[in-house]
C-alpha positions in Angstrom: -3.0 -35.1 98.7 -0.2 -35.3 96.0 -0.8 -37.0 92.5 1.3 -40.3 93.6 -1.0 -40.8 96.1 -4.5 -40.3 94.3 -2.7 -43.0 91.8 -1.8 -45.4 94.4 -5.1 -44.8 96.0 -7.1 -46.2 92.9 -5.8 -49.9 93.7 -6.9 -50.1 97.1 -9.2 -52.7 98.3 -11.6 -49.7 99.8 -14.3 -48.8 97.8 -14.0 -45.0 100.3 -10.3 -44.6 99.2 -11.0 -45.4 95.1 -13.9 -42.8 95.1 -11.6 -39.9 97.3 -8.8 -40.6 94.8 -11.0 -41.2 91.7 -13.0 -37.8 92.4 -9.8 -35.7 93.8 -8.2 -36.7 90.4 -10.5 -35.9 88.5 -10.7 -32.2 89.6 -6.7 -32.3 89.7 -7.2 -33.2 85.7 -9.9 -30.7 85.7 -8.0 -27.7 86.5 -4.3 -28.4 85.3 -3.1 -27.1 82.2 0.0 -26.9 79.8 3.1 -28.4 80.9 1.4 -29.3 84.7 -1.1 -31.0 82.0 1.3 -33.3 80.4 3.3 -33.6 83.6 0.0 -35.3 85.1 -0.6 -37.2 82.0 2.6 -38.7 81.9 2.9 -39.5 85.7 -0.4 -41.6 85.4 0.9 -43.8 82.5 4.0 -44.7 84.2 2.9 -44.9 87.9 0.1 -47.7 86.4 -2.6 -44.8 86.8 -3.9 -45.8 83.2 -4.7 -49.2 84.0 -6.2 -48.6 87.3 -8.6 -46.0 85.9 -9.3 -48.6 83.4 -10.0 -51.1 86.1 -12.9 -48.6 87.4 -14.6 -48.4 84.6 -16.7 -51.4 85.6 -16.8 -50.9 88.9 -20.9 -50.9 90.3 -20.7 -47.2 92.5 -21.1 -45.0 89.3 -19.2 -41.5 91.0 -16.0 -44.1 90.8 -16.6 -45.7 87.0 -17.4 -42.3 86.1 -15.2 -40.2 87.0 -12.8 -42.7 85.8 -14.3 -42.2 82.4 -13.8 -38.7 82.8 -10.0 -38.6 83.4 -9.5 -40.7 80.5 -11.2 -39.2 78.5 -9.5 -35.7 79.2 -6.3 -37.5 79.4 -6.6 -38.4 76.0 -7.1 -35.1 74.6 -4.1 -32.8 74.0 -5.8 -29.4 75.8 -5.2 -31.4 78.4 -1.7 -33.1 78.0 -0.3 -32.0 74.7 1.6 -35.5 74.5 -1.5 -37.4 75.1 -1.7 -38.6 71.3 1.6 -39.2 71.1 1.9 -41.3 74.6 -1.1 -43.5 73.9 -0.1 -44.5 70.8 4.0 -45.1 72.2 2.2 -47.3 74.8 0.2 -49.0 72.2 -3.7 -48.7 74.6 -6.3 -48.5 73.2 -9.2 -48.3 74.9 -13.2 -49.2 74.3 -15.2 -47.1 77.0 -18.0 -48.0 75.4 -17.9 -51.9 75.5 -18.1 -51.2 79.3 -21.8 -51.6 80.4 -21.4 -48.5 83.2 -20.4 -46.1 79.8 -23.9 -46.4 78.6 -26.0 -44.3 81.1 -23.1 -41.4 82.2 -24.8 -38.7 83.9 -22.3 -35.9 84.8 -24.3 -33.8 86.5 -23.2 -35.5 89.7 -19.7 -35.3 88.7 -16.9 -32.6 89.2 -16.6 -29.7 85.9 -14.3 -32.0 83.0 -13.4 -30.8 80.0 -15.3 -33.3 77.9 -18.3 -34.2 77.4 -20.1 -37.5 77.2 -22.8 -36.7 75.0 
C-alpha cells in the first residue's frame, strides 16, 4: 500500500485500518533512508500525517499508540529524514510524548525493528 494511503488510513473510524496503517508505516519509516527518508518525512507533515500520529498516541490498543510513538520519534531524528530538525521547527510542533499516559509503559518487543529506542 502506497505512503498516501497508510497516512489517510490513520484517520479512519476503524480501529483494524489505524493499526494496518500505523504498523505498515512504521516498518516503511523503518527501512527508508536518505533522500526516500526525507521524502517520507516530508509527505507526513503536509498530508496531516503528523497530527494523526499524534492523535494515536492516546489511543487504548497499545500496537497503535506505540507504533505511533515510534514513527515520531524516528521522524524527528535526521538518520532518518535529514530535514527533520529543520521541518519541525518551520512548522513550529512540538511535541510532549511523555505527558501522554500510554508513553509511560512502551514495550517494543512487540513492535516492528525502529531506529530509536525508548529506554
Amino acid at each position: 500500500m502506497a505512503a498516501e494511503d497508510l497516512i489517510r488510513l490513520l484517520g479512519m473510524d476503524s480501529d483494524e485500518d489505524k493499526t494496518a496503517a500505523v504498523v505498515q508505516l512504521a516498518l516503511l519509516v523503518d527501512c527508508t533512508f536518505g533522500e526516500d527518508a526525507a521524502t517520507l518525512g516530508m509527505m507526513l507533515r503536509q498530508r496531516d500525517g503528523v497530527p494523526r500520529l499524534v492523535h494515536l498516541l492516546d489511543h487504548q490498543e497499545p500496537v497503535i499508540h506505540q507504533s505511533a510513538m515510534l514513527i515520531l520519534g524516528n521522524l524527528s531524528t535526521e538518520s532518518v529524514d535529514p530535514n527533520a530538525e529543520q521541518e519541525l521547527r518551520n512548522a513550529s510542533l512540538v511535541v510532549d510524548i511523555l505527558s501522554y499516559p500510554s508513553a509511560r509503559n512502551v514495550s517494543i518487543c512487540s513492535l516492528p525493528s525502529t531506529r530509536t529506542s525508548l529506554a
